[in-house]
C-alpha positions as semicolon CSV with decimal commas, in nm:
position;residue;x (nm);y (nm);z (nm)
1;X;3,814;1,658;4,772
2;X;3,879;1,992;4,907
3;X;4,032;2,030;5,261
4;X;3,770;2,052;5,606
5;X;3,781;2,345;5,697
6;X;3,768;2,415;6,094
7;X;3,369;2,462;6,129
8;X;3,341;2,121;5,946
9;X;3,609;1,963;6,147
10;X;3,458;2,147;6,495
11;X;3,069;2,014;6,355
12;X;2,947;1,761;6,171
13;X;3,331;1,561;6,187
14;X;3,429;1,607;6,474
15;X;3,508;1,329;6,714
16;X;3,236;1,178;6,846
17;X;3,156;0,934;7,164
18;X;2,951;0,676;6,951
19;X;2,966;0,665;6,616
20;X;2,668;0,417;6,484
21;X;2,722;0,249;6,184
22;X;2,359;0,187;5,970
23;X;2,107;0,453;5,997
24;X;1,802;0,218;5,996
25;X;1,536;0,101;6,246
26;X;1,832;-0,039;6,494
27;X;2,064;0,237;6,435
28;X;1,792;0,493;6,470
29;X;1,644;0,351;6,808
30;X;1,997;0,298;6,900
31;X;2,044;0,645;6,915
32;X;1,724;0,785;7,048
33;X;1,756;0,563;7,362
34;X;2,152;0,618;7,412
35;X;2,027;0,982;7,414
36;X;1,757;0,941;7,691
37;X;2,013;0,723;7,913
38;X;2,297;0,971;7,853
39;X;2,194;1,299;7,649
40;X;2,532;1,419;7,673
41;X;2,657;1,205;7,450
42;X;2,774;1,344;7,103
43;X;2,652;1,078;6,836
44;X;2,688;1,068;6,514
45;X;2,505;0,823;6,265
46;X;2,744;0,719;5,913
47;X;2,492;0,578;5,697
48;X;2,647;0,407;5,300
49;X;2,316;0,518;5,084
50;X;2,137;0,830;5,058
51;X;1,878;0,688;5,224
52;X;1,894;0,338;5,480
53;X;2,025;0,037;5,225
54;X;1,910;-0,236;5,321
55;X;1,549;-0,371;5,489
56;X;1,402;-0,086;5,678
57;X;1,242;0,146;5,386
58;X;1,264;-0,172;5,154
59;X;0,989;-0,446;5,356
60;X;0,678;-0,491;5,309
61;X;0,534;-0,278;5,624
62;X;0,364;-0,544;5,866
63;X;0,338;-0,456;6,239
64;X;0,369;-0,837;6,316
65;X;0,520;-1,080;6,561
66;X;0,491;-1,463;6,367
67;X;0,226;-1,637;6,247
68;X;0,044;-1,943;6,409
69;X;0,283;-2,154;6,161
70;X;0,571;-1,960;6,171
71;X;0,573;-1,958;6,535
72;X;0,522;-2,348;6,544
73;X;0,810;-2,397;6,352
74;X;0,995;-2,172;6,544
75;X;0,937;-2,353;6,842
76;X;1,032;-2,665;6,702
77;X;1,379;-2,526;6,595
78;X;1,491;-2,303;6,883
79;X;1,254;-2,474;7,153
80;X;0,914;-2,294;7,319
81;X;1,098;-2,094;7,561
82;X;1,307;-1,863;7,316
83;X;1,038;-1,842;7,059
84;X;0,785;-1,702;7,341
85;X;1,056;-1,496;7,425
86;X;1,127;-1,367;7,066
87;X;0,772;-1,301;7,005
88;X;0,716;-1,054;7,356
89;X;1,056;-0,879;7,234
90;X;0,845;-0,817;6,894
91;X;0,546;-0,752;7,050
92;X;0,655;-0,508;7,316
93;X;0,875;-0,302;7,047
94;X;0,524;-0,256;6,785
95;X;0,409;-0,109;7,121
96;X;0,670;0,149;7,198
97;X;0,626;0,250;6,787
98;X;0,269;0,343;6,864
99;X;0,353;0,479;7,224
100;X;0,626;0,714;7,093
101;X;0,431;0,836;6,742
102;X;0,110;0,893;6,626
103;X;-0,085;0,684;6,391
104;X;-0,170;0,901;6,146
105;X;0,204;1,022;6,150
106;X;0,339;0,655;6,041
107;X;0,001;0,539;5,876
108;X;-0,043;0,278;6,137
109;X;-0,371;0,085;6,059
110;X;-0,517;-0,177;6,297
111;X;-0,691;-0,380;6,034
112;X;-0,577;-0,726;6,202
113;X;-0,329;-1,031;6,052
114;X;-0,452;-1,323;5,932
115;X;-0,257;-1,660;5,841
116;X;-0,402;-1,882;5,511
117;X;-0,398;-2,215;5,512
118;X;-0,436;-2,421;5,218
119;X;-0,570;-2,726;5,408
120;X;-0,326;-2,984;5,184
121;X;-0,180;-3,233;5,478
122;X;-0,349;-2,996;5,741
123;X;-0,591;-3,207;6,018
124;X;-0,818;-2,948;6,119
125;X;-0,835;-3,121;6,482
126;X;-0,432;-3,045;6,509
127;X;-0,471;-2,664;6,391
128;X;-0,729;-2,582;6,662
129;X;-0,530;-2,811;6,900
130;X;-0,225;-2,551;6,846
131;X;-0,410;-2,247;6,859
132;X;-0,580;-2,326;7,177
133;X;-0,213;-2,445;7,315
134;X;-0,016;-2,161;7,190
135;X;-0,257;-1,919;7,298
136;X;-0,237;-1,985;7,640
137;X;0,138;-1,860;7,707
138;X;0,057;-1,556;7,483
139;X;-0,216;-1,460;7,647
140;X;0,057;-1,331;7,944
141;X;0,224;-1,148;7,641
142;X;-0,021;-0,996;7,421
143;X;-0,302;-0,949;7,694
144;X;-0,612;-1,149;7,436
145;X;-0,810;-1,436;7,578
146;X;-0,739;-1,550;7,214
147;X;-0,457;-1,406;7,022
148;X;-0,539;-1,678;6,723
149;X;-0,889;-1,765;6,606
150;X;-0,984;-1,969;6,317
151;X;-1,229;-1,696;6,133
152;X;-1,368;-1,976;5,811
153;X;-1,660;-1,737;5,801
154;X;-1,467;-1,456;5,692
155;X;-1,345;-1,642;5,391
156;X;-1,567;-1,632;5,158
157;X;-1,582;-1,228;5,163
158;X;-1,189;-1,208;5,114
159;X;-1,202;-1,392;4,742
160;X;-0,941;-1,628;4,754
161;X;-0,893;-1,916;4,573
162;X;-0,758;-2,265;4,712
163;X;-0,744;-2,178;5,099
164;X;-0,947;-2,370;5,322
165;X;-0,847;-2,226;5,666
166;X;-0,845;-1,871;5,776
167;X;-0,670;-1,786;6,100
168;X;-0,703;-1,440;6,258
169;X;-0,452;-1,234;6,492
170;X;-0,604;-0,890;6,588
171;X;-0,324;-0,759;6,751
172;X;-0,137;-0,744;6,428
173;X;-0,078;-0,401;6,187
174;X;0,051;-0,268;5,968
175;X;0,228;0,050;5,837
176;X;0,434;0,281;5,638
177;X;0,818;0,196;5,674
178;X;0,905;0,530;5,488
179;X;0,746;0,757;5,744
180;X;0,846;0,533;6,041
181;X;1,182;0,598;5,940
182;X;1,135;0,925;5,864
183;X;0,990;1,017;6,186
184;X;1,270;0,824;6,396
185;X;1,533;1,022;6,174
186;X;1,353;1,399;6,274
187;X;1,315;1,261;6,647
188;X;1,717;1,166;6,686
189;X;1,814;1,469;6,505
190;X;1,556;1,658;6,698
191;X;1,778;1,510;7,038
192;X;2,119;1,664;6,893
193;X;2,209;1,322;6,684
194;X;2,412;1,400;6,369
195;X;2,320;1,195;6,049
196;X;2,587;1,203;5,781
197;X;2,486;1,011;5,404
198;X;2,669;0,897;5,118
199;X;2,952;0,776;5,382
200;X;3,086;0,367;5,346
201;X;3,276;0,279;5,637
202;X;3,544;0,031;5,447
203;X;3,763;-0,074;5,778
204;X;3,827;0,025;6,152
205;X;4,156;0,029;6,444
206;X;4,179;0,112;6,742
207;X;4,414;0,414;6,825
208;X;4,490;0,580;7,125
209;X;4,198;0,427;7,334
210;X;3,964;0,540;7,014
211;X;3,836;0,399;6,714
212;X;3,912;0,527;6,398
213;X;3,711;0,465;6,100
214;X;3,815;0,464;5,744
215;X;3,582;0,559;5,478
216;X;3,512;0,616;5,127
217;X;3,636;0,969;5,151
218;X;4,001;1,102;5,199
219;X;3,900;1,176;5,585
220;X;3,841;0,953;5,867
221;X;3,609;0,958;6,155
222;X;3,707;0,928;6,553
223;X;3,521;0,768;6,844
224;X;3,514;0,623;7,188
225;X;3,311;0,361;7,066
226;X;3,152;0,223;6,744
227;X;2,780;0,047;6,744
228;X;2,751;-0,113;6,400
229;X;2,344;-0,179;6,318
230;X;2,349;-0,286;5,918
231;X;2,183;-0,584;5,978
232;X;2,266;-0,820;5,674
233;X;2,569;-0,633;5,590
234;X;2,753;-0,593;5,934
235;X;3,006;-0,872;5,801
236;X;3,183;-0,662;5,593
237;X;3,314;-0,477;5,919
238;X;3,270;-0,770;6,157
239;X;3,372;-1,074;5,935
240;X;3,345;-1,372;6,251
241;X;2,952;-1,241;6,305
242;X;2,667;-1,555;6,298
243;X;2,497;-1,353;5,969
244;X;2,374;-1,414;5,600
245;X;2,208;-1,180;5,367
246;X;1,899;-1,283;5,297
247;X;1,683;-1,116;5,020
248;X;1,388;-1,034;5,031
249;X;1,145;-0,931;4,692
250;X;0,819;-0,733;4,655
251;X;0,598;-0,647;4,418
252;X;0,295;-0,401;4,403
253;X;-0,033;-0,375;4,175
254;X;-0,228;-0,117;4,017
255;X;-0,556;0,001;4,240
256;X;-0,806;-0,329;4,226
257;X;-1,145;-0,261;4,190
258;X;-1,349;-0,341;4,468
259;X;-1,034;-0,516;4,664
260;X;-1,285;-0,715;4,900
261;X;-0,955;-0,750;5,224
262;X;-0,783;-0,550;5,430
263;X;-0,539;-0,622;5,668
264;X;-0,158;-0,827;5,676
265;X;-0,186;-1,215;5,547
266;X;0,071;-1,470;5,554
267;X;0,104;-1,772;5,418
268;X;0,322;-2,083;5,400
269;X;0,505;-2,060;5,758
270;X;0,546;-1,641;5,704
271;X;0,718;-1,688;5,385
272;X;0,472;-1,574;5,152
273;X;0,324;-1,227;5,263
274;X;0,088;-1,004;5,117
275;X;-0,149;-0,679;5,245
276;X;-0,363;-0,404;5,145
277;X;-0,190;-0,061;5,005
278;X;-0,495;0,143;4,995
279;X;-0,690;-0,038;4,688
280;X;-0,359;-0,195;4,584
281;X;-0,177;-0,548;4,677
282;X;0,164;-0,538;4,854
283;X;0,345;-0,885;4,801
284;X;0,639;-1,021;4,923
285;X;0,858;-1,360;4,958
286;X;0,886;-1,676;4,799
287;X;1,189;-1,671;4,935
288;X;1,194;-2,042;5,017
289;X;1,156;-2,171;4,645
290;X;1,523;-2,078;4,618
291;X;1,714;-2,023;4,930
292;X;2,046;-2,071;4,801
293;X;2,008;-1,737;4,493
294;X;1,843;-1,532;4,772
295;X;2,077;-1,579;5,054
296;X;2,230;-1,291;4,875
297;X;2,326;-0,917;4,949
298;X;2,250;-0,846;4,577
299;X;1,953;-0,577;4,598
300;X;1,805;-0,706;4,300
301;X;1,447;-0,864;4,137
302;X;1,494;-1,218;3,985
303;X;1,272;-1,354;3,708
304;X;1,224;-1,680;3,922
305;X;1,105;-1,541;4,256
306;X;0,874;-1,233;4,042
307;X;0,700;-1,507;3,815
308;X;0,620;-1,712;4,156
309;X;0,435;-1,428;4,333
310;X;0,293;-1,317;3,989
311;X;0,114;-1,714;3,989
312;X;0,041;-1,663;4,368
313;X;-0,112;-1,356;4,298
314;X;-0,306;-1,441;4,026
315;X;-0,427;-1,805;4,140
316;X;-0,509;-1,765;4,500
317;X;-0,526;-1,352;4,600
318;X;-0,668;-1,189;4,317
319;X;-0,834;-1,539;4,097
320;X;-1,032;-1,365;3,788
321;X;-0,932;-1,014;3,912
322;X;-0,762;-0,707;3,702
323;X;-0,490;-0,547;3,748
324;X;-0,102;-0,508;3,658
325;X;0,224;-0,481;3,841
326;X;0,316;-0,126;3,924
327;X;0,627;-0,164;4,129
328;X;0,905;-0,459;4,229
329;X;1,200;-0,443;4,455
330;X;1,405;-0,633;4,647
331;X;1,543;-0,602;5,054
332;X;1,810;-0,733;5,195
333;X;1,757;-0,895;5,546
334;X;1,961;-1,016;5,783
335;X;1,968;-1,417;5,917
336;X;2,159;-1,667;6,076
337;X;2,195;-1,989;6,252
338;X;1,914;-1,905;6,473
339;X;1,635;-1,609;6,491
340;X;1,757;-1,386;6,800
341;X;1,901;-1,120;6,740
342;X;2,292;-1,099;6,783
343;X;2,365;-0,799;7,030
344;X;2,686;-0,825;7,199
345;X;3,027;-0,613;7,284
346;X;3,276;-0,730;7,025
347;X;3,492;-0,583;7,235
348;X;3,566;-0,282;7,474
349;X;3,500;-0,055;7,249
350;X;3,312;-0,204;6,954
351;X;2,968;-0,357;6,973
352;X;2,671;-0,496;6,732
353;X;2,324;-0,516;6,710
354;X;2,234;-0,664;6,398
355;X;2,066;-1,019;6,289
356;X;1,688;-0,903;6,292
357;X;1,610;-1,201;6,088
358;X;1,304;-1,007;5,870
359;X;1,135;-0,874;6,194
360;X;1,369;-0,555;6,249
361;X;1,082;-0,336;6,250
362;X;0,908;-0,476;6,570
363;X;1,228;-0,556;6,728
364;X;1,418;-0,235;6,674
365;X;1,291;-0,031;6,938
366;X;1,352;-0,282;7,226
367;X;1,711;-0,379;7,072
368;X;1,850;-0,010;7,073
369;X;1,742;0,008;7,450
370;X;1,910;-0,253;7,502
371;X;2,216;-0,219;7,348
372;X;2,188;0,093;7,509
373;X;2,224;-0,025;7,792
374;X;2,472;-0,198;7,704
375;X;2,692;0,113;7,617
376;X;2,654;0,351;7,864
377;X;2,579;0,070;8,159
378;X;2,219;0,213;8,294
């Protein structure tokens, strides 16, 4: 590579007070808020791909905060306090998304969520006994009398095939990750926030009271501090983190005639997920018919997991329907031992905020405050 020469080196290289590691939802909300605390801050984002690699433009584009299910379960495994506590950290970032853009601008639509339920080992009596008792601590958070209401009637309109139970969340959305990202990426660089592509960040020291990054060029970076945000992948810099890949596939149809829903659905504890695309169907998961081949950072479709949501598909969302598969991909998400997200100072000068466990769109706008906070101590 030819040498910098000294507008390069005085510009877009030159040393930096935070250099953020990840250039998706965290590491763009990251910046935007370290800029409103402290706009004198020089920041500069080092993203690996061309675009964010990873989960932000690669999910399925639900404005969601759990499931009746999913949020059962959760409860059970990290007890009723964190999992209420989880869910207003979701809830209160989908907000700041709509307070800070437009709807039309992200192509937020407020067609509602709604959870299926299959009815196999389900007692009716319990499912309205935990909708009634879960909706009374989210009332304080979401601000519904009911947040979850069994909606039966509405089934028969939506064509599906084997579900016996339809439960409805009308605070829920959805919306296009592209242009959400988009729009973040013109609004940092709008606040003086330098984006640089194509740039791997292989290892990191600390020199001089700075941090010095070493990339996949013949130059390195300089810092005051480092904020790694990628999520699934933040191992590779910070190898003791609580984090596992976790992938995530999708697959889209051709335009269905007459596609009788709109909306976000989820079924099977949130890990089957499907919504409308205009006249199309957006779905996603299976993840949990082979946990071990997908707790991978391999960005990749697998025969196993597409044939699965083919047969969902075609047996219970779109029974007798036509139509083909236009598009598949894969996402990479990041999990660990529990669901809340891991946001700490590694040390002085080195911090994360990664771990978004499949919900980094909702909680990406309250974790770069506070990590924000974090940095600059306001």
């Amino acid at each position: 590579m030819n040498q910098l020469s000294v507008w390069e080196l005085e510009s877009f290289f030159a040393p930096a007070d935070i250099i953020i590691a990840g250039s998706g939802f965290v590491g763009l909300w990251s910046a935007y808020y370290l800029k409103k605390h402290a706009p004198g801050l020089s920041i500069t984002i080092l993203e690996r791909g061309l675009i964010p690699t990873g989960a932000s433009t690669r999910n399925a584009g639900f404005a969601c905060f759990g499931s009746l299910t999913e949020l059962i379960s959760d409860g059970e495994k990290m007890g009723e306090d964190k999992m209420l506590e989880l869910v207003e950290m979701r809830y209160k970032g989908l907000r700041r998304i709509s307070k800070l853009f437009r709807d039309k601008e992200i192509d937020f639509q407020r067609h509602g969520g709604y959870e299926l339920i299959d009815g196999n080992n389900i007692d009716l009596n319990e499912l309205r006994s935990q909708i009634d008792r879960l909706n009374r601590p989210l009332k304080k958070i979401v601000k519904l009398q009911k947040t979850f209401r069994m909606v039966d009637h509405k089934l028969p309109g939506f064509g599906f095939a084997g579900i016996r139970h339809l439960i409805e969340n009308k605070a829920e959305g959805q919306l296009h990750s592209g242009k959400l990202c988009q729009a973040l990426l013109q609004q940092v660089q709008s606040m003086g926030v330098t984006v640089l592509n194509n740039i791997e960040i292989k290892n990191y020291e600390k020199v001089n009271g700075h941090v010095l990054l070493h990339t996949n060029y013949p130059f390195s970076f300089t810092a005051s501090q480092l904020l790694v945000c990628t999520n699934a992948f933040a191992r590779q810099l910070l190898p003791q983190l609580d984090i596992e890949p976790a992938r995530g596939q999708v697959l889209v149809t051709s335009p269905v005639d007459g596609l009788p829903f709109q909306g976000t659905f989820h079924y099977d504890e949130g890990f089957y997920y499907f919504r409308n695309l205009g006249d199309r169907v957006l779905l996603g998961g299976a993840r949990n018919k082979a946990f071990e081949a997908e707790n991978t950072d391999q960005m990749t479709t697998t025969l196993e997991i597409q044939q699965e949501l083919e047969r969902f598909l075609k047996e219970v969302i779109l029974p007798g329907r036509n139509y083909s598969i236009d598009h598949r991909w894969s996402g990479i998400m990041g999990m660990g031992s529990e669901k809340m997200p891991l946001l700490q100072s590694v040390n002085e000068r080195v911090f994360c905020a990664v771990r978004m466990s499949g919900m980094g769109v909702a909680l990406a706008p309250l974790i770069g405050e506070r990590v924000a906070r974090l940095m600059t101590g306001k």
